[in-house]
C-alpha positions as CSV (number, residue, x, y, z in Angstrom):
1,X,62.5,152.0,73.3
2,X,59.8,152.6,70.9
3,X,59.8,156.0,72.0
4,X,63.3,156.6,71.4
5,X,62.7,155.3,67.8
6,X,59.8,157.6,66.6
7,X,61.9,160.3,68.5
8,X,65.3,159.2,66.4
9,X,63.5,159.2,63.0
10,X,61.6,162.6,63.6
11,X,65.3,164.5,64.7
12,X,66.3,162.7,61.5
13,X,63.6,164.1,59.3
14,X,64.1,167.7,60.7
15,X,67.9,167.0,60.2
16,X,67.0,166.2,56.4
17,X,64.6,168.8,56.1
18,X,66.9,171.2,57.3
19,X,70.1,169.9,55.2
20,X,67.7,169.7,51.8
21,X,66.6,173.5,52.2
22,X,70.3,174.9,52.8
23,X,71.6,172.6,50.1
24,X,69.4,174.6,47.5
25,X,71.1,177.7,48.7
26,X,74.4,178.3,46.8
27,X,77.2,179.7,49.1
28,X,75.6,177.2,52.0
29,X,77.1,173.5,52.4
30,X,74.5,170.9,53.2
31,X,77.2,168.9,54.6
32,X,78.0,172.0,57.3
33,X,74.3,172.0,58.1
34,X,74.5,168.4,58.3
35,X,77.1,168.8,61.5
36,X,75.0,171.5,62.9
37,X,71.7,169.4,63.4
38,X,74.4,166.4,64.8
39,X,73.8,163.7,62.2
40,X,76.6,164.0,59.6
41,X,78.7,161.5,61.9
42,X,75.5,158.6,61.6
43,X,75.6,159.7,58.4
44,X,78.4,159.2,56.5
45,X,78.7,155.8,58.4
46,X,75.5,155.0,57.4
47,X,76.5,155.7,53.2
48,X,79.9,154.1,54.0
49,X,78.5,151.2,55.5
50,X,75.8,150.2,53.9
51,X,76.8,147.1,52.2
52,X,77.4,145.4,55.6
53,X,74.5,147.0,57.9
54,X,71.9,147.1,55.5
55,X,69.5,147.5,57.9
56,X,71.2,150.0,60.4
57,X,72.1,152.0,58.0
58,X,68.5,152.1,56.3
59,X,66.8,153.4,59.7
60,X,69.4,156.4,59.7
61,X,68.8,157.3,55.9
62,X,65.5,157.3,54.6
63,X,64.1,159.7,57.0
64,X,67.5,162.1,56.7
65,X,66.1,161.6,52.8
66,X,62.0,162.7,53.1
67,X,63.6,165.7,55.3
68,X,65.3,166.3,52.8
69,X,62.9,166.3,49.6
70,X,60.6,167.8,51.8
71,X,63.1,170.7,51.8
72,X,64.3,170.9,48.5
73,X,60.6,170.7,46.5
74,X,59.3,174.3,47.5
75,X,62.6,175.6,47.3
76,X,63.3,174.5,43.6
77,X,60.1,176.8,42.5
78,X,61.1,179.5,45.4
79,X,64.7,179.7,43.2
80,X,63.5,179.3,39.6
81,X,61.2,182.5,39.8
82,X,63.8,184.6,42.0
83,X,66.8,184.0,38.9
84,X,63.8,185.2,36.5
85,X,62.5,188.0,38.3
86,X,65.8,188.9,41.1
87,X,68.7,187.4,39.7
88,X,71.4,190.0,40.9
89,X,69.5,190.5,44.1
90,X,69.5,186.5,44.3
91,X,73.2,186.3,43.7
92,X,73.9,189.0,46.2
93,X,72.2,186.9,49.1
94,X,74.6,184.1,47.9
95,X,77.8,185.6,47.7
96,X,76.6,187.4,51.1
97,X,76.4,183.7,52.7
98,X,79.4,182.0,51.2
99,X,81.6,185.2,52.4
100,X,79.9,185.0,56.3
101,X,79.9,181.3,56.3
102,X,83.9,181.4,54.8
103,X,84.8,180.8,58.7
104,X,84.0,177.7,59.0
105,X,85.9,176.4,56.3
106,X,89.4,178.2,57.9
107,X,88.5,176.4,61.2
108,X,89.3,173.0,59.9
109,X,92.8,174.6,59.0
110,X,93.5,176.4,62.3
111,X,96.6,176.0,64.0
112,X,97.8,173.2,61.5
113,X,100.9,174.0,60.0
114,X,100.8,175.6,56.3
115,X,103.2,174.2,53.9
116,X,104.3,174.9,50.4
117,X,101.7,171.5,49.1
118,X,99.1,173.7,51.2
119,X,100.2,176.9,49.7
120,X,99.9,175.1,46.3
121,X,96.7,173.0,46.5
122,X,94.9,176.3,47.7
123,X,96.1,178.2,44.5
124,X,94.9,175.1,42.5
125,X,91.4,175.2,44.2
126,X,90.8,179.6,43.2
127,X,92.0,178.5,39.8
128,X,90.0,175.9,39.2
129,X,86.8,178.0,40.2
130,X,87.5,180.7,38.6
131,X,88.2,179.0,35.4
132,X,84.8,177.2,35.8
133,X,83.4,180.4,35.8
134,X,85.5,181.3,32.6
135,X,84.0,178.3,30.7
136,X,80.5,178.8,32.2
137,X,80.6,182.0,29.8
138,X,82.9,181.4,27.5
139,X,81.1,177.9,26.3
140,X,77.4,179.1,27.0
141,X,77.0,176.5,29.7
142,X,73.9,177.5,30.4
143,X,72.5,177.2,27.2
144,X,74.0,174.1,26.4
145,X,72.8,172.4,29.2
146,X,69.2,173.9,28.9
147,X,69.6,172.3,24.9
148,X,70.0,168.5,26.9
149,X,66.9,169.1,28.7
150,X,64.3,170.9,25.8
151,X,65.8,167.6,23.3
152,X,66.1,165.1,26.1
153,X,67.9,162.3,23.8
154,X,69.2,159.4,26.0
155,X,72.0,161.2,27.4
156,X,69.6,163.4,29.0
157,X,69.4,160.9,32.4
158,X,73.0,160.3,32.1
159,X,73.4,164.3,32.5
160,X,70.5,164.8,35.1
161,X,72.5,161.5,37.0
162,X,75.7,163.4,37.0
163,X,74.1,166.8,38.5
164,X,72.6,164.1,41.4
165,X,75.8,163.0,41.8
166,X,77.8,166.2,42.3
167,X,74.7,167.8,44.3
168,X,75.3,164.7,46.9
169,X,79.0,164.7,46.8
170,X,79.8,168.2,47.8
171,X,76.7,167.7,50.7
172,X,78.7,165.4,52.2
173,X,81.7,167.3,51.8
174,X,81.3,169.9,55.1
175,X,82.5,173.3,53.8
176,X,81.0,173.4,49.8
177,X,77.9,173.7,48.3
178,X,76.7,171.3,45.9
179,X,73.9,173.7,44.7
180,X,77.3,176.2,44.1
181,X,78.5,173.9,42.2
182,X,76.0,173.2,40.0
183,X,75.0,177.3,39.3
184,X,78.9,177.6,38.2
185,X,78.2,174.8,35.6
186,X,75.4,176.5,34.6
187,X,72.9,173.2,36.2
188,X,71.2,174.8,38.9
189,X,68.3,177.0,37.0
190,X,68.1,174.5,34.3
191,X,67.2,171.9,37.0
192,X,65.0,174.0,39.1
193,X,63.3,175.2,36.0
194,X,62.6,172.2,34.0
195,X,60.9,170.2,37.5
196,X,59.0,173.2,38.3
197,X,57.9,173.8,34.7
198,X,57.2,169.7,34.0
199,X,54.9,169.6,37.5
200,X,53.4,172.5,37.2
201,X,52.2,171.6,33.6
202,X,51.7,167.8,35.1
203,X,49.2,169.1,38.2
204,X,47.5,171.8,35.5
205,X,46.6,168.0,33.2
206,X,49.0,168.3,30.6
207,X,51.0,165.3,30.5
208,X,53.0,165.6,27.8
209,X,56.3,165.7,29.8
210,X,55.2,164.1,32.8
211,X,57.5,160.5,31.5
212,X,60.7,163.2,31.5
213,X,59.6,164.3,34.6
214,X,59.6,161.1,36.1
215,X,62.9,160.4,34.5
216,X,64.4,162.9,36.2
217,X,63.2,162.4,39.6
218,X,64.5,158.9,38.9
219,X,67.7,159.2,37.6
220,X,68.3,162.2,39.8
221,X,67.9,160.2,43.1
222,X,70.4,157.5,41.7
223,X,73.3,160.3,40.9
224,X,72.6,161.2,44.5
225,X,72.9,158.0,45.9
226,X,76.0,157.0,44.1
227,X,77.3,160.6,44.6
228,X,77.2,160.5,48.1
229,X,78.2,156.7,48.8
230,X,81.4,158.0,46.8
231,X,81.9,161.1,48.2
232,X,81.7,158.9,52.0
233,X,84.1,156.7,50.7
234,X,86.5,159.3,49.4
235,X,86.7,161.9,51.5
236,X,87.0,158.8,54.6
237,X,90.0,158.3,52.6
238,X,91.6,161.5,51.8
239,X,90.8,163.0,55.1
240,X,92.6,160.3,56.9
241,X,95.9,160.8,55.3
242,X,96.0,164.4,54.1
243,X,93.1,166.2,55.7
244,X,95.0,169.6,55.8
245,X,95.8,169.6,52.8
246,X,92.6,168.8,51.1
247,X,91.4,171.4,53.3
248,X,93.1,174.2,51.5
249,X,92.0,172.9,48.7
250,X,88.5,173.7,49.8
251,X,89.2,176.6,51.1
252,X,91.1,178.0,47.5
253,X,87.9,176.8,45.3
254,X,85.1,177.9,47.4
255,X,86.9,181.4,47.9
256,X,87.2,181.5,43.8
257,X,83.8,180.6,44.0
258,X,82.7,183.9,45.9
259,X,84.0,186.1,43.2
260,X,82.9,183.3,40.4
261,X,79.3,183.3,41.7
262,X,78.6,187.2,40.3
263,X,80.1,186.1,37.1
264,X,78.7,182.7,35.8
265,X,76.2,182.4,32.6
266,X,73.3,182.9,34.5
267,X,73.9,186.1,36.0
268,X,76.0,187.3,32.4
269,X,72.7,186.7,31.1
270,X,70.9,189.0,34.0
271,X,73.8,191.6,33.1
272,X,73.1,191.9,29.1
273,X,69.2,192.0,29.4
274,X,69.8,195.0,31.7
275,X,72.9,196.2,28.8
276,X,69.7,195.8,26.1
277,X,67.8,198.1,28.3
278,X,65.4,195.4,30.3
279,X,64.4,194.7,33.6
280,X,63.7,192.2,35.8
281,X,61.1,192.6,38.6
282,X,62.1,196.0,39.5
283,X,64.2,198.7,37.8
284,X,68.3,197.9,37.3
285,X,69.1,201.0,40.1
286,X,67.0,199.7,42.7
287,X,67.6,195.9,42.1
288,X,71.2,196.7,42.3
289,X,70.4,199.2,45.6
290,X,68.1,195.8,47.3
291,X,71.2,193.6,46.1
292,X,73.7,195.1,48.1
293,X,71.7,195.8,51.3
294,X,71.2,191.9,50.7
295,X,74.7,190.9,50.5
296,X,75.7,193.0,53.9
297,X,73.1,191.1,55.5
298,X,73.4,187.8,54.0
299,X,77.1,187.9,55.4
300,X,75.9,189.0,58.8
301,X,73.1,186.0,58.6
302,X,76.2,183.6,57.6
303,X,78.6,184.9,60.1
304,X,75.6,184.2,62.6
305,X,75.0,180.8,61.5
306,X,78.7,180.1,61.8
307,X,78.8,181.3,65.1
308,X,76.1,179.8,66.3
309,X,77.5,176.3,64.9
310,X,80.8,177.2,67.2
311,X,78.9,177.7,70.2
312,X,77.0,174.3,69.6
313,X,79.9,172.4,68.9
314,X,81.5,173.6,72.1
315,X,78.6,172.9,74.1
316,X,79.1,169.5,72.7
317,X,82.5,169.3,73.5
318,X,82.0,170.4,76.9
319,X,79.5,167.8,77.3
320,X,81.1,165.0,76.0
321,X,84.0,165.6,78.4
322,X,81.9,165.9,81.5
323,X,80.4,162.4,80.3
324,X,83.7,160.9,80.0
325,X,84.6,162.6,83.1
326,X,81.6,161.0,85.3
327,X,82.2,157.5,83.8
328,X,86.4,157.5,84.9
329,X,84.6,158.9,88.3
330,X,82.4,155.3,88.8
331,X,85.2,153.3,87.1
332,X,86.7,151.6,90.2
333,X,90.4,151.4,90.5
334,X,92.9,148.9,91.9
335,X,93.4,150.9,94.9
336,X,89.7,150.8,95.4
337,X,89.8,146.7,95.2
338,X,87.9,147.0,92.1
């Protein structure tokens, strides 16, 4: 039993390791990975549940939680120098994964009937991204929400809260990313460069924004908490009654997304340093060149991923009926004189 413990935490670690390095990946849903490594189910019962089993619940999450920080921390400096030095190359491997991952999202859809709401919901959803992505440029999002972290005035954690929250609440959504999200809002660089920036200067000895630093960690683990225990509780409830439809919905913003994702404020940015004749690691021509050989095989890598998911879930499938098969085999009937 003890065993089966240390061996139930550990799978739970990997699980969170795994779920916190694809959830720094826009174009990749933590929540999809989540499924994959078989503990989105214990999961989501776990948030859902845990004002009444504290304790169970507990035991499922913290290790899911390390994994998780454990993934996220090397990838948040990983990120923050590829938008300064590879931004188009780093969008292309993006784009490339949310159009081969795109699959999965049409498999929750798949024979289900598609109605006019559907038809409607799924127009709202590439609407709504794109005009996220309008806004991103149109209203310097970037910028403005780099100005929140370089004044850090009170609303400052409130801000950092919120991008915990909506980071959590599309993980535990299967089919978006959070980390998508957040780059459309113009949140992503300005998070992975202000923690990579503050700890860097913290381990170097200057300390002078080490309290912000901490403040962020802080307040950014409570938007996550609160983001995923209501993201459990609402998408328990919306699924239930109209899963199909709040599937389309998914399906019309994350494919706005795609296109979106080569033109938010952050890449605009990458586009008119290269318009004012600059460069980024390498030359514009061969950057561009890189990014598309990227993107091909980013969408192969996705499509892979996806079909590698399929063939696991089967396998569970398959297994899970054998299992109920062999316990209807020892059930004794009344024939028998069970």
């Amino acid at each position: 039993m003890k065993e089966n413990k240390v061996g139930n935490f550990f799978r739970r670690l990997v699980s969170g390791l795994l779920i916190g390095i694809t959830d720094t990946i826009p174009g990749i849903s933590g929540g999809t990975t989540a499924v994959i490594a078989g503990v989105y189910d214990d999961l989501v019962f776990a948030i859902s549940k845990i004002g009444r089993q504290f304790k169970k619940s507990i035991v499922i999450i913290v290790p899911v939680i390390l994994g998780m920080i454990i993934g996220i921390v090397p990838c948040i400096f990983l990120f923050d120098l590829a938008f300064d030095w590879f931004a188009f190359g780093t969008v292309c491997i993006f784009g490339g994964l949310m159009i081969g991952t795109f699959p999965s999202i049409i498999d929750h859809v798949k024979g289900e009937k598609c109605t006019k709401p559907c038809i409607i919901l799924l127009i709202v959803g590439i609407v709504v991204a794109l005009g996220l992505g309008i806004l991103s440029i149109s209203f310097n999002l970037t910028d403005t929400v780099e100005s929140i972290f370089i004044d850090r005035h009170w609303w400052f954690y409130i801000v950092v809260a919120a991008i915990g929250f909506v980071l959590a609440f599309f993980t535990v959504v299967p089919g978006i990313s959070g980390s998508m999200i957040l780059l459309v809002l113009g949140c992503y660089t300005n998070l992975n460069k202000y923690f990579s920036l503050w700890t860097t200067e913290m381990f170097n000895g200057n300390f002078a924004n080490t309290g912000a630093l901490w403040g962020l960690i802080v307040t950014f683990i409570i938007g996550i908490a609160l983001g995923a225990y209501a993201a459990a509780k609402v998408m328990a409830f919306l699924l239930s009654r109209w899963r199909v439809a709040i599937y389309y919905l998914i399906i019309g913003f994350v494919a706005g997304s795609i296109a979106v994702i080569f033109y938010t404020n952050d890449i605009y940015q990458y586009y008119m340093m290269w318009a004012s004749g600059g460069q980024g690691a390498i030359p514009m021509l061969d950057e561009i060149r890189m990014g598309i050989v990227l993107f091909l095989a980013s969408i192969a890598i996705g499509y892979y991923i996806i079909v590698w998911y399929r063939k696991t879930n089967a396998k569970k499938e398959e297994q899970k009926l054998e299992a109920e098969s062999e316990v209807e085999k020892t059930v004794p009937t009344k024939e028998g004189g069970g």
